[in-house]
N, C-alpha and C positions, 0 to 999 in steps of 0.2 A: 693673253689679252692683247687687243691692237693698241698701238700707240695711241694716248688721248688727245687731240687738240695739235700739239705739237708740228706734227710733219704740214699740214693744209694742205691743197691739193690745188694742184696748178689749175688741173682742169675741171666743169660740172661733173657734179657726182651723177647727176642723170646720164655718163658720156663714162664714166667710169662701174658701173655696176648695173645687168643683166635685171635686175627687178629690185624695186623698193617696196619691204614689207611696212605698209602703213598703218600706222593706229588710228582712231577715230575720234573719240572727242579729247578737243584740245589740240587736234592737230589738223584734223577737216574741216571739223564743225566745234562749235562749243552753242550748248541748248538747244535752240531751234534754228540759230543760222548758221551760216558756213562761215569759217575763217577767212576773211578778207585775203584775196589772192590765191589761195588754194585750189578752186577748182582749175584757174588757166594754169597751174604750178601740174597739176595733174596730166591735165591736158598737152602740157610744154615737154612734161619727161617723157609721155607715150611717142609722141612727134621726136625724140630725141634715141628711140629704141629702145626705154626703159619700160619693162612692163610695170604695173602698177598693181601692189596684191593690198586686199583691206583685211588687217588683223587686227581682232578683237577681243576684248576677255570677257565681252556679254553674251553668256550662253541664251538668251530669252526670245533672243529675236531668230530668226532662219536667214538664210543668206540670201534669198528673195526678199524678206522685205525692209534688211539692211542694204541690196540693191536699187529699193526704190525708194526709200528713202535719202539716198548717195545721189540718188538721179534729178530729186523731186530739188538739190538744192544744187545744179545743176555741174555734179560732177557723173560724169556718164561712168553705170557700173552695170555687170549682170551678173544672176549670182555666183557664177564660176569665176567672181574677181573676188570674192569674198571669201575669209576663211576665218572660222569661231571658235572659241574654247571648246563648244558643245562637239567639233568636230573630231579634233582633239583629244576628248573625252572618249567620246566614242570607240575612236582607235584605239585608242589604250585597252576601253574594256573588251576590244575584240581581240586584242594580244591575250587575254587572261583568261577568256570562257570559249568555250568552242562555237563555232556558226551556226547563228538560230537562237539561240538561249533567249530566255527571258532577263529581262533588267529592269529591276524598278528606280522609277523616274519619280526626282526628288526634285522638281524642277518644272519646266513649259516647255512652249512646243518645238524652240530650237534643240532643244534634246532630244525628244520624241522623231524630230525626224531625222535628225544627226545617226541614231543608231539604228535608223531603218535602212539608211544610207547604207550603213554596214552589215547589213543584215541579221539585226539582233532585234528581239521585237519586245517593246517596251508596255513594263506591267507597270501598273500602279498600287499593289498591295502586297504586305509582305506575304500573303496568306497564299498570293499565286505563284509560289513555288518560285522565286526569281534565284539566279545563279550570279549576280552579282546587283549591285545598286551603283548609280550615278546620280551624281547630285551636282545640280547650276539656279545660279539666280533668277526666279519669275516672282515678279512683282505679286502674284497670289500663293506664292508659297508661305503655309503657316502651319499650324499645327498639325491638324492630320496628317499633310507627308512629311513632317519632318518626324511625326512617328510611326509612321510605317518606315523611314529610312533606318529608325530607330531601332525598332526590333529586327528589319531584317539583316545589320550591321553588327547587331546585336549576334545574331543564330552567326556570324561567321562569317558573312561572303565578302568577296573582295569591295573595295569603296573607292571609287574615283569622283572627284570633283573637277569641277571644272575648271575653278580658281580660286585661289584662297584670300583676294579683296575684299576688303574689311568695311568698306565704304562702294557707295553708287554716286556717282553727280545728279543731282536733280535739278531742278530751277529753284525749289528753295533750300539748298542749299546739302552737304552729304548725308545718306541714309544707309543703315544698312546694308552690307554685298552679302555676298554669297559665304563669303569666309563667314562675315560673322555667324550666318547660319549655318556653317561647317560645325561651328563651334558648339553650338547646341547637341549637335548626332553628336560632336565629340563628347561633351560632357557629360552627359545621357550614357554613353555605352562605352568609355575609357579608349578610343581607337581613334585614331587618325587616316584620313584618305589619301593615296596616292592623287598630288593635281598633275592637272596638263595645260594650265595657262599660263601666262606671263607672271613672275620671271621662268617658271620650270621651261623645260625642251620639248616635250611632246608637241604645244600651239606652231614654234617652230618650227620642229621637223614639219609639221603636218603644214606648212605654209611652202615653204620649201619643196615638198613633194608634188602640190599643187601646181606651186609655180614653175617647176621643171628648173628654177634656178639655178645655176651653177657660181655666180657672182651676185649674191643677195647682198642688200644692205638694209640697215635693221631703223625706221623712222618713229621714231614717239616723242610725247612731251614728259612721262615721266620715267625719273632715273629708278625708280624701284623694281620697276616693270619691264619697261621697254628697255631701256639701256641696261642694266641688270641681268635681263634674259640675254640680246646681243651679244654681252660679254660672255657670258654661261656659253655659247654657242660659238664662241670665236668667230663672231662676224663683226663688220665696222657697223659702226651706228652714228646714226644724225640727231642730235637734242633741236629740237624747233620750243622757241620761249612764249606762246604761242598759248599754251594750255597753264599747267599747274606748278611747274617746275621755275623757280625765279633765280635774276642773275647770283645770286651769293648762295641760293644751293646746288649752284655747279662748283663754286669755288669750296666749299666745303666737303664738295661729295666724298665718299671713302670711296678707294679703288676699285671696287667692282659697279658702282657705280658714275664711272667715269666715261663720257662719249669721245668717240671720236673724233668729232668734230661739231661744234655749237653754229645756230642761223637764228635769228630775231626771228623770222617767215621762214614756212616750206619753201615759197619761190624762191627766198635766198640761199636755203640750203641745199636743194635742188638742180638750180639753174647758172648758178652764179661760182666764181674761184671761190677757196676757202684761204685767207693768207698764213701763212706757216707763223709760231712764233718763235722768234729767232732769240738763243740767249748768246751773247757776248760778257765775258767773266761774271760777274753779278748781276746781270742786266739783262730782262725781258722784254721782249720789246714785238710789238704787232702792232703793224699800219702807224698810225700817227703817235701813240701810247709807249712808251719805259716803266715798267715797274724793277725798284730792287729793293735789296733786303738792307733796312738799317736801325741798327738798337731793337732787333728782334721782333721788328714788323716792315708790314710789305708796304711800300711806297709807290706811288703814279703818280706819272706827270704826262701831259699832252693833251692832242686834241683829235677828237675824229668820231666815228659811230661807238657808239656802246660798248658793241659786239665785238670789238678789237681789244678795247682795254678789258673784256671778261674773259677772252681766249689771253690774255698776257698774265692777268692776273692769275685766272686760277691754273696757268704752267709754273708760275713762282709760287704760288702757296705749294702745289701739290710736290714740285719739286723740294722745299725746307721746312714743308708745317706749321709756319708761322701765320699769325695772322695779319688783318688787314687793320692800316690805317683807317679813321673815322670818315677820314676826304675819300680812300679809296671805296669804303661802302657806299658812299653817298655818291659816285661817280657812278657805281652800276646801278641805284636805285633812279639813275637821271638825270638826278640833282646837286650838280657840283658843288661845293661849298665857296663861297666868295674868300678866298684865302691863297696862300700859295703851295702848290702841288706839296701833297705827302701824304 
């Protein structure tokens, strides 16, 4: 695993790594509009020689028209910047059945044409002789294909998903993913699918392959997922706070969950130095901020952006597993406490 937080980086990581694999809500956009800053952070890394790849774990849409929806909110994409679980998927199942096979599609049209992509042509019935099944999240998936994935799972053939997210974002608020309807074909017929989305390796390799990367860096807002996979993968990763992930579950994350480096914004993590946090005997220390260890919790004192005392904090928690003072929670949730540093 790379070092987490710790080392910072003199220089932008848009200046230090060949392509950034981007996740999408929470870290572009969240609902309908785009992340305040995001597109010119896009913009600023391509100008800086960083390619810019969009990785998703929504198999529903195609990469056309997760391109023009990229575009419509005015980050410039086309769909060869785009790359999906559904794609992903696909490759996998073309590692497992030979070219041409039939597949039935437990899912919408980013799958359908994912594995047309790969030359596998996609059935929708178990009764059309399919040679394996794939299964991703579309908003009309319900009972009929989840029983036809059912029986044909059922008869034996191999099962790939796309991703096994247990929840969707919506505007009112989480719904059903595709995992949870994994879990149906699974209860139904005692078998589990091989995935290929975040955190598994397949969405990456297949990002990676596309991008011709050689120096990928891995961008998301959550650590189960994004950061997660990264680590799975032995690449660095960027947590942007941005989306889902808040300051004290970085400091708590368990280590495979850990990024390499934390940014309030994509532009700041991006564009901008990252500062290292420096320990001196008991003492953590980043930008204006000291945290150390006493009577078996972790202590801060200073002053400066957030995002310094979260990179100081969570190298002293992760380095002794202690917890944080009440003044320290409340330091990353904002809101200092009127008292004296502890």
């Amino acid at each position: 695993m790379i070092e987490p937080l710790g080392q910072g980086s003199v220089d932008p990581l848009s200046k230090r790594f060949d392509a950034a694999l981007v996740d999408l809500d929470g870290v572009l956009y969240v609902g309908r509009s785009a992340v305040e800053g995001a597109p010119e952070a896009v913009q600023a890394a391509r100008r800086a020689g960083m390619r810019v790849a969009f990785v998703t774990n929504n198999a529903s849409r195609t990469p056309e028209v997760v391109a023009e929806h990229l575009t419509e909110l005015g980050i410039a994409a086309v769909a060869a910047d785009v790359v999906t679980s559904a794609q992903a998927a696909a490759t996998l199942v073309a590692e497992l059945v030979p070219p041409g096979s039939r597949v039935l599609v437990v899912g919408g049209a980013g799958l359908e044409e994912a594995l047309k992509e790969r030359g596998l042509r996609p059935v929708w019935s178990a009764d059309d002789e399919p040679d394996a099944v794939v299964q991703g999240f579309a908003p009309d998936v319900g009972w009929r294909q989840l029983t036809e994935g059912a029986l044909a799972v059922r008869a034996g053939l191999p099962w790939v998903a796309s991703n096994l997210d247990l929840t969707v974002p919506t505007p009112r608020g989480p719904a059903p993913g595709n995992g949870t309807l994994v879990g149906v074909v699974a209860r139904a017929t005692g078998s589990f699918p091989l995935a290929a989305g975040k955190p598994e390796l397949p969405l990456h390799r297949e990002a990676v392959r596309r991008t011709g990367s050689e120096r990928p860096l891995v961008v998301g807002d959550r650590l189960d997922t994004d950061i997660e996979g990264g680590n799975r993968a032995g690449v660095p990763t960027l947590l942007v706070l941005t989306g889902i992930t808040t300051p004290l579950d970085v400091v708590m994350a368990e280590p495979s969950h850990r990024p390499t480096w934390v940014a309030e914004t994509l532009p700041d993590g991006l564009l901008r130095p990252h500062p290292p946090v420096v320990r001196r005997g008991g003492t953590w220390s980043c930008g204006g901020w000291d945290c150390r260890l006493g009577d078996g919790v972790i202590h801060v004192a200073g002053a400066g952006p957030r995002i310094d005392a979260l990179r100081a904090l969570s190298v002293a928690a992760w380095s002794t597993g202690a917890p944080l003072t009440r003044h320290a929670v409340a330091v990353l949730d904002g809101r200092p406490l009127p008292s004296v540093a502890g």
